[in-house]
C-alpha positions in Angstrom: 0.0 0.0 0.0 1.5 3.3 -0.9 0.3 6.6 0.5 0.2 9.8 -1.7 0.2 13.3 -0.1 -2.6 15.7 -1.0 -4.4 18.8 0.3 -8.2 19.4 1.1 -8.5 23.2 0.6 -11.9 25.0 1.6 -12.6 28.6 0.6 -15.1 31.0 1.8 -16.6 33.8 -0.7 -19.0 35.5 1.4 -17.2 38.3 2.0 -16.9 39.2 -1.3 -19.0 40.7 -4.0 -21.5 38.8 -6.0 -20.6 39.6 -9.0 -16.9 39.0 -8.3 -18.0 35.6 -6.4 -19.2 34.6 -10.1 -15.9 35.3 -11.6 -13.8 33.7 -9.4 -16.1 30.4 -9.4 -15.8 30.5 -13.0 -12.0 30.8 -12.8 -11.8 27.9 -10.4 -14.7 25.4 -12.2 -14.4 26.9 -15.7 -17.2 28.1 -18.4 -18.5 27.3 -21.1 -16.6 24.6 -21.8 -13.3 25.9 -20.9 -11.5 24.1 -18.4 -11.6 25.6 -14.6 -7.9 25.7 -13.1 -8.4 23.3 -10.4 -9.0 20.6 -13.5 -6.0 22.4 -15.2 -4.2 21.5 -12.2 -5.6 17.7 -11.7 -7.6 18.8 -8.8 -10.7 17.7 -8.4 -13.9 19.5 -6.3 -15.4 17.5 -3.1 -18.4 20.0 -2.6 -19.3 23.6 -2.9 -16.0 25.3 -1.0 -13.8 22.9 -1.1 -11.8 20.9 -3.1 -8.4 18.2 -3.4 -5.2 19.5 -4.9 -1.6 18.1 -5.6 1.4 19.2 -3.5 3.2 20.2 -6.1 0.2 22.8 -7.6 -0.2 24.0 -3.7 1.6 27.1 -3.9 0.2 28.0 -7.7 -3.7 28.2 -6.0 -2.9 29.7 -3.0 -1.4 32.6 -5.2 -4.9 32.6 -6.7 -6.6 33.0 -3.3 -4.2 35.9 -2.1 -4.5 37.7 -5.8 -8.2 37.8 -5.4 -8.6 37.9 -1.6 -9.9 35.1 -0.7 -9.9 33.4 2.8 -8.8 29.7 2.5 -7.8 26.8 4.7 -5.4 23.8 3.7 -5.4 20.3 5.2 -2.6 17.6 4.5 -4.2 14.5 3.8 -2.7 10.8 2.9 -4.3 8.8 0.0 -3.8 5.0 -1.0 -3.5 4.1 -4.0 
């Protein structure tokens, strides 16, 4: 059994604007077809806020979060596989 490190990261957007709430969701899931970043970056969404990432595309989202403002918590986490 091998273990794999990954990172739960939840993110809150009610502090921002709606209308910039809708922008960054579509930056994060993608629109119309166009792929969000957090597929871009082999992540994949758990629920509504909160999502799995790499370690090695940790430090590319988080400066997503701080370029828009966006509160966010990680949590190191160990997959089998």
């Amino acid at each position: 059994m091998k273990l794999k490190k990954k990172y739960i990261i939840t993110y809150d957007l009610t502090k921002l604007k709606p209308s910039i709430r809708v922008r960054f969701v579509y930056l994060l899931k993608g629109r119309n077809g166009n792929k969000g970043i957090i597929e871009e970056l082999k992540g994949e969404f758990l629920a509504n806020g909160c999502f799995i990432l790499n370690e090695k595309n940790l430090d590319e989202i988080k400066e997503i979060f701080m370029k828009w403002n966006v509160k966010y918590k990680t949590k190191e986490v160990y997959l089998t596989y």
